[in-house]
C-alpha positions, 0 to 999 in steps of 0.5 A: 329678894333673890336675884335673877339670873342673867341670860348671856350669849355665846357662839361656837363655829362649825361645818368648816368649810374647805378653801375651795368653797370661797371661790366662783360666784356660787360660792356659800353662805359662810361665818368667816372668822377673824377675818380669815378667808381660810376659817370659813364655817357653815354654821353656828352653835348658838348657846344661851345660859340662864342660870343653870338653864343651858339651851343650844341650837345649829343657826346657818351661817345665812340665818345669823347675821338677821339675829339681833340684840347680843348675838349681833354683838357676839357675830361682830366680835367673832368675826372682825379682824384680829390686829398685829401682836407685837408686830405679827400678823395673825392670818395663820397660826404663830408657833411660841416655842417654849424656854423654861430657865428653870430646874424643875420643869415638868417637860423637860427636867430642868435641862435647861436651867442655865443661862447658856443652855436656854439661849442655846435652846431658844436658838434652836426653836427660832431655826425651827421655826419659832415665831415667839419664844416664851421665857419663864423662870418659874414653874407653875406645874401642878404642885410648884412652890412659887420663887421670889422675884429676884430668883426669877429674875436671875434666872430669866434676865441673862436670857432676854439680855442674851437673846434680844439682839440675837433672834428676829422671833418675838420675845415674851416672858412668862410670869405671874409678877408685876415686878419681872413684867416690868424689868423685861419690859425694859430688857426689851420682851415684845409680850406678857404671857401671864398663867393668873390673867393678871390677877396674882399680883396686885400691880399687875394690871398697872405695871402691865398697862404701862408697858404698853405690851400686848398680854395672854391671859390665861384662865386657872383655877386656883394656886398651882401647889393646889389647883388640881385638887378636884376642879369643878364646873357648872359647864367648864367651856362657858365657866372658861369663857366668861372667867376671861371676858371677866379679866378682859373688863378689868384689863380694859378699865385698867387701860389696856385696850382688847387688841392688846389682848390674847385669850388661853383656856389653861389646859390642865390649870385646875382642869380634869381630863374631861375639862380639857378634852371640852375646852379644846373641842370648843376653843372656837366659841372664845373667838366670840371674846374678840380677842386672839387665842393661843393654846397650851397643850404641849406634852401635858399630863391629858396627853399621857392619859389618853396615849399611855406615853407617860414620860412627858419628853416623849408626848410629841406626837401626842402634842402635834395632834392637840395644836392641829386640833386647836388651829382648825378651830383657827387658834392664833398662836400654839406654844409648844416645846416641839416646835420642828415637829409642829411645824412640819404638821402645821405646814402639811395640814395647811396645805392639805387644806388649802389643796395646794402648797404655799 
């Protein structure tokens, strides 16, 4: 007999609502989204997929909460306050600055492949502004080769070494293996940010409950040397969002509980320039996960494809526009390599948005 196909749920905020909206008595109905004042949304898309049967409809934001059954539970998700990662408070957007300790970096060529360099450089992203500093000694590029533990550990332990009593910004290494996971842990990193939601590596999912750390979860499609290789999708937003409610169970039955947890759709891991530019313009469906969101955007391929700017160190307009774009959906924490340039637009928009300065 042929198995039936499950119908689920999903919920993507829109008609946001200015700051102004929330004040006096006469104030409007409003989804507000993790908890935030300031992510206040006139309504919902509401999506139901049955098999390959896709239905979408536009519920008003006084409407939703008489919904019953998986939409309720979706509602409660979306809504409910995000917890501290690692001591950080998510009211507004985190900036991760990105420190790649390797010499074949797709956006920076490497120059920052000694010890001294990185450090140098994660100095400078925490002066601009860098909430996190993201360390990782192994390029996951379309078409990298992987390196071997002990390669990347030599690459990346003298820098956490370096900078953990040097830096009040939160320090997460960025890695696919369980044992780099567990020897940062014990130099002292306050987060894992790993490219394969924990699924690379077979020990992953334990080390990484040991640890106790919080951990990003990133949606990919294949290995790096060939995830670029024709991706598909029934329906790339939704295929996304249920790969990472998937790795968010076997986080959960493994011992790490949902706050821990951070949600990345993988902009450009075995996506097309039609599948980024769908996963961004509905990143805010994944607050229905529960879970925080952060976006990797920063001076990608998409970018050049779009603007024309072929060289990657030059994609920072480009890049701030993608990070603007991801934190009016309210995207939690943007890792980015220009974080000066991020800041400063961040600072702007809020304001603008706000309709007065902080």
């Amino acid at each position: 007999m042929a198995e039936v196909p499950t119908t689920r749920h999903y919920l993507r905020p829109i008609g946001a609502l200015p700051a102004s909206a929330a004040a006096g008595a006469a104030s409007p109905a409003a989804i507000i989204v993790a908890g935030r004042a300031d992510l206040r949304f006139a309504a919902a898309e509401v999506i139901e997929r049955h098999g390959e049967r896709v239905g979408r409809r536009i519920v008003a934001a006084d409407v939703l909460p008489g919904q019953a059954g998986e939409l309720a539970g979706l509602l409660e998700d979306l809504c409910r306050p995000r917890e501290p990662i690692a001591g950080l408070t998510l009211e507004r957007a985190r900036i991760m600055g990105i420190v790649n300790v390797t010499p074949d970096s797709f956006a920076d060529g490497g120059r920052y492949g000694e010890t001294h360099a990185a450090v140098a450089h994660a100095l400078q992203l925490e002066a601009e502004g860098a909430d996190l500093l993201d360390i990782g000694g192994e390029s996951t590029r379309p078409g990298a080769e992987p390196v071997d533990v002990e390669e990347e550990w030599r690459r990346v332990g003298p820098v956490i070494e370096a900078l953990r009593p040097r830096v009040q910004a939160r320090l997460s290494i960025d890695t696919r293996n369980a044992e780099v996971m567990r020897r940062a842990a014990r130099a002292g990193v306050h987060l894992i940010n790993d490219v394969s939601a924990l699924s690379h590596d077979p020990a992953s999912l334990a080390v990484a409950a040991e640890t106790g750390l919080p951990v990003v979860l990133m949606h990919s499609r294949g290995d790096p040397r060939t995830m670029q290789q024709k991706p598909v999708y029934a329906d790339v937003v939704l295929d996304v969002c249920d790969a990472l409610e998937a790795r968010i169970e076997a986080c959960e039955g493994a011992g790490i509980p949902r706050s821990r947890l951070i949600v990345d759709p993988g902009i450009g891991f075995g996506k097309t320039l039609a599948h980024n530019m769908a996963l961004i313009a509905s990143l805010g469906l994944l607050h229905g996960l529960g879970c925080p969101i952060l976006l990797g955007a920063s001076r990608k391929s998409f970018i050049g494809r779009l603007t024309g700017v072929k060289v990657a160190g030059e994609r920072v307009m480009g890049s701030v526009g993608a990070a603007v774009a991801a934190v009016a959906q309210g995207a939690q924490i943007i890792r980015v390599h220009d974080v000066k340039a991020t800041r400063e637009a961040l600072t702007v928009w809020e304001a603008a948005t706000r309709g007065a300065a902080a």
